[in-house]
Biotite code that builds the C-alpha atoms (Angstrom):
import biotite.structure as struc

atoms = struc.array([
    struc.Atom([89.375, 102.007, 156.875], chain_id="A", res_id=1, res_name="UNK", atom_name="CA", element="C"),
    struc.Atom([88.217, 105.028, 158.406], chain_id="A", res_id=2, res_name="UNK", atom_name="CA", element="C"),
    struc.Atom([91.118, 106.987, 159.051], chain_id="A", res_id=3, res_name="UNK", atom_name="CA", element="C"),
    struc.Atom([89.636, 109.429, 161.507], chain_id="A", res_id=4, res_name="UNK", atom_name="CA", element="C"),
    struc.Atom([88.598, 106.979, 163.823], chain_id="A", res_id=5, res_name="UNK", atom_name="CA", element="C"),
    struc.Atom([91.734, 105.001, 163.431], chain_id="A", res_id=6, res_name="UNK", atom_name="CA", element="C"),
    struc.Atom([93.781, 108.121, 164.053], chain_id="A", res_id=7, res_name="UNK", atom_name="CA", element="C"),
    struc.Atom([91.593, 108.944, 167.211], chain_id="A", res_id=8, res_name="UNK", atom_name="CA", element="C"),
    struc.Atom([92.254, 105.239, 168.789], chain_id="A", res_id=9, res_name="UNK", atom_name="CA", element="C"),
    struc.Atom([95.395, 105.194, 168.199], chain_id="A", res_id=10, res_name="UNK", atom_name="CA", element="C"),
    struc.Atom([96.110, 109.079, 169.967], chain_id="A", res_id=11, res_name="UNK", atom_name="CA", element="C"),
    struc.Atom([93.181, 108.142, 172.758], chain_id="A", res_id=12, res_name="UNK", atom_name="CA", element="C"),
    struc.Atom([93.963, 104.352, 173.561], chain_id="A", res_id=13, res_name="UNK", atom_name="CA", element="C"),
    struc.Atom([97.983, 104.309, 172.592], chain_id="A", res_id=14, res_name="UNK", atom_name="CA", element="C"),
    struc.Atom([98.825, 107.601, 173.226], chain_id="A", res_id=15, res_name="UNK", atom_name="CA", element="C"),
    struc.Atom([100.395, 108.316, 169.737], chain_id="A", res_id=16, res_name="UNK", atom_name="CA", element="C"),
    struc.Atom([101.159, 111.754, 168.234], chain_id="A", res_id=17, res_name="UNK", atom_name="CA", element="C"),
    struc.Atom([99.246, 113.285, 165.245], chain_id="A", res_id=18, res_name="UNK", atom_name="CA", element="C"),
    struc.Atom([102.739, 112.390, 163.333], chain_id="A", res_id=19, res_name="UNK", atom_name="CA", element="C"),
    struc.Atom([103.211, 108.842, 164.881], chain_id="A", res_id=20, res_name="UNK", atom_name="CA", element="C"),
    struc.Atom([99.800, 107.887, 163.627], chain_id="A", res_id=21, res_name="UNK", atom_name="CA", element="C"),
    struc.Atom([99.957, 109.346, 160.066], chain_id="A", res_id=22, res_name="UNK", atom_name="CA", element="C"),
    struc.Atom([103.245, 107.058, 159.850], chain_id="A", res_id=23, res_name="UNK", atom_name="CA", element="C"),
    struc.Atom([101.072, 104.242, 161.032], chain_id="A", res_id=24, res_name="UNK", atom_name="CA", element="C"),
    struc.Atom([98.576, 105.182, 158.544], chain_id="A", res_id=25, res_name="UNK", atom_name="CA", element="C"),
    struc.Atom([101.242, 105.220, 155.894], chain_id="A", res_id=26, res_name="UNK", atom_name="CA", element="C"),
    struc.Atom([102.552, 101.775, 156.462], chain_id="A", res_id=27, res_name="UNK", atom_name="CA", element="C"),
    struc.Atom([99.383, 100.428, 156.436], chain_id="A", res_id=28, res_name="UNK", atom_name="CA", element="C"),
    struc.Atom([98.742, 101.169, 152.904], chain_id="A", res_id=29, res_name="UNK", atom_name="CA", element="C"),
    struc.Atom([102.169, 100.081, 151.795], chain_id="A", res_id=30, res_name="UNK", atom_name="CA", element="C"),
    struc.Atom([101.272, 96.971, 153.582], chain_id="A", res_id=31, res_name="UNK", atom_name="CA", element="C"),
    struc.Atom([98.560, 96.766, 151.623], chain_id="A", res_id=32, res_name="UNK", atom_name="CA", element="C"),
    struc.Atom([100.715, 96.412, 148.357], chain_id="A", res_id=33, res_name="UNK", atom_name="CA", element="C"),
    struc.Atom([101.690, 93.316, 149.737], chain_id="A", res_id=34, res_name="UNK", atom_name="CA", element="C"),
    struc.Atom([98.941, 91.562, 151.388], chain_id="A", res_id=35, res_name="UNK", atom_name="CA", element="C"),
    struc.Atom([95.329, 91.559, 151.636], chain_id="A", res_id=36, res_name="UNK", atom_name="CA", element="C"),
    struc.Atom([94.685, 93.161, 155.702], chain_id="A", res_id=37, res_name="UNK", atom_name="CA", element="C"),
    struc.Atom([91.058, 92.158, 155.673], chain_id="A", res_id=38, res_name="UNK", atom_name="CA", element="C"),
    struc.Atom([91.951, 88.755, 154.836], chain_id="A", res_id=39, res_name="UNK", atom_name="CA", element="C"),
    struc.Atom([89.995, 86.455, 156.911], chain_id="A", res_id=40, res_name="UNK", atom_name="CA", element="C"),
    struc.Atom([92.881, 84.561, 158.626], chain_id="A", res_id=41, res_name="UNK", atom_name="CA", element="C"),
    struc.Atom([94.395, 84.722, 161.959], chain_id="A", res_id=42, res_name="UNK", atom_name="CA", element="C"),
    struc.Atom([97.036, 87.939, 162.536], chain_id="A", res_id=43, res_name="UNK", atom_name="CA", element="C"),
    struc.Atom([99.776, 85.517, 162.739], chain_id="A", res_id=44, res_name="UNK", atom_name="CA", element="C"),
    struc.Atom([99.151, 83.811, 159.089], chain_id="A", res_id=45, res_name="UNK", atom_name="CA", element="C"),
    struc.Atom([98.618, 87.579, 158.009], chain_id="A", res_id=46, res_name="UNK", atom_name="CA", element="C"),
    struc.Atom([102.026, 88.539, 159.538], chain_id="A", res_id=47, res_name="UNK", atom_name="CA", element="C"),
    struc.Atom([103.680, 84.975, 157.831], chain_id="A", res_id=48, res_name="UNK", atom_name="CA", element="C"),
    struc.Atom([102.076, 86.259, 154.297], chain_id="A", res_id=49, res_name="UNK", atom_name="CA", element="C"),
    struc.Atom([103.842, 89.442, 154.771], chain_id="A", res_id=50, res_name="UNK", atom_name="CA", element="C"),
    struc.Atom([107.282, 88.026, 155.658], chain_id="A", res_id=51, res_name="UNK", atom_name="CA", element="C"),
    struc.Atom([106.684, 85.648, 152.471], chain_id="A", res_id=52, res_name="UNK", atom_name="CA", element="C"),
    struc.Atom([106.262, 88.525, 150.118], chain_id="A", res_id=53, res_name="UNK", atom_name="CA", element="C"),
    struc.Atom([108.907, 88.945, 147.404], chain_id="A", res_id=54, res_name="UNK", atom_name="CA", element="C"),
    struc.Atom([109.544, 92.190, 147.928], chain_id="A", res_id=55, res_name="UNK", atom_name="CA", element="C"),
    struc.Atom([109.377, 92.207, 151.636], chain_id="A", res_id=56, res_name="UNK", atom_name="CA", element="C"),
    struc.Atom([112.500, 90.359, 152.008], chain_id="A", res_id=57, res_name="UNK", atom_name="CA", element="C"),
    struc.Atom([114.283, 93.617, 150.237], chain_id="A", res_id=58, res_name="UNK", atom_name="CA", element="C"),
    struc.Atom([113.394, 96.203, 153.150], chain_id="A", res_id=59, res_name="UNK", atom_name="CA", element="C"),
    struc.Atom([115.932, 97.463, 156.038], chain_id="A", res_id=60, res_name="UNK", atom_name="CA", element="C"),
    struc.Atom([115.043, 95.265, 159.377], chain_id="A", res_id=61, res_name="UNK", atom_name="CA", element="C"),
    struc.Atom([113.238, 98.423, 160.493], chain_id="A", res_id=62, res_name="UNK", atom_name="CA", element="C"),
    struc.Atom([110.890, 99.077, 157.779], chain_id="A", res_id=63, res_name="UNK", atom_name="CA", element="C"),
    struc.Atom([109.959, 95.496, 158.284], chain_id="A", res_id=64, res_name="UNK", atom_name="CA", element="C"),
    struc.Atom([109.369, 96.268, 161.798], chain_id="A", res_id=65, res_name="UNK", atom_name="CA", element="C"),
    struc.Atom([107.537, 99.035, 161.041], chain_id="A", res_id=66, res_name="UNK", atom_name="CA", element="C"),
    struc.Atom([105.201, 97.479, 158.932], chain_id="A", res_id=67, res_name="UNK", atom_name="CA", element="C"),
    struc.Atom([104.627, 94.048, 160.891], chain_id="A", res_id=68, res_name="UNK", atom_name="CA", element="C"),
    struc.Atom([103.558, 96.340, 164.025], chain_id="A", res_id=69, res_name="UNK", atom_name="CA", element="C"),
    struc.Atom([101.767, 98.653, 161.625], chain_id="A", res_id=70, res_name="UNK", atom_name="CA", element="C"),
    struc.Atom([99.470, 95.447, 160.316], chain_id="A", res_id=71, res_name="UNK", atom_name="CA", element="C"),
    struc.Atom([98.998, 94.334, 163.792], chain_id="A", res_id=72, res_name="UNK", atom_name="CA", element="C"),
    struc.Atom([97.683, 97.811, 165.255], chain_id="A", res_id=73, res_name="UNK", atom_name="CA", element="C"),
    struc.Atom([95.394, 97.476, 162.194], chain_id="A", res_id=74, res_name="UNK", atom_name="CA", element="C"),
    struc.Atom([94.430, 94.385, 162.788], chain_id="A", res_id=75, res_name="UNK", atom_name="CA", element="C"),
    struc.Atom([94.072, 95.263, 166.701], chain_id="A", res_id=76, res_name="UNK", atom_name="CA", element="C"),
    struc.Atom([92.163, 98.124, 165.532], chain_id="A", res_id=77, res_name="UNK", atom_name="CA", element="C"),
    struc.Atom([89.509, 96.449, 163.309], chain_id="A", res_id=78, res_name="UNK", atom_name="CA", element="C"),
    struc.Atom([88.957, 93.330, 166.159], chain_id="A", res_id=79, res_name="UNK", atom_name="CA", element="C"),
    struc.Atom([88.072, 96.432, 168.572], chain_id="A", res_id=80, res_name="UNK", atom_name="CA", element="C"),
    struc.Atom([85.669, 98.283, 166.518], chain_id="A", res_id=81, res_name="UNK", atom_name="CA", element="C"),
    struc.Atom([83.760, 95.100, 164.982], chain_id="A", res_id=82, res_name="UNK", atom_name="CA", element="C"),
])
């Protein structure tokens, strides 16, 4: 991932702050832990192998939140720039 031009799309297009997207940034990777985000399967099986994750199922409601919306910027992201 190039985080530059991630950052910059997600300040231009969504309007996020320099600390809202370094957050984003930082989910991503712990995401990444879990699940393979270049996997090539639709977002929503991406999302359902996330949920399914061992581990998952032992984060707060919001950290799950954080990092479902997290994968799908990604994902939003990388359907954009290809």
């Amino acid at each position: 991932m190039d985080e530059q031009q991630f950052d910059r799309w997600l300040k231009e297009r969504l309007g996020f702050t320099d600390k809202s997207a370094r957050d984003v940034r930082s989910r991503i990777k712990r995401a990444s832990n879990y699940i393979d985000l270049n996997k090539k399967v639709t977002d929503a099986e991406l999302l359902f192998s996330l949920t399914q994750h061992p581990e998952f199922g032992n984060l707060s409601v919001t950290v799950k939140s954080q990092l479902k919306r997290s994968v799908k910027l990604f994902r939003e992201f990388n359907n954009v720039s290809n």
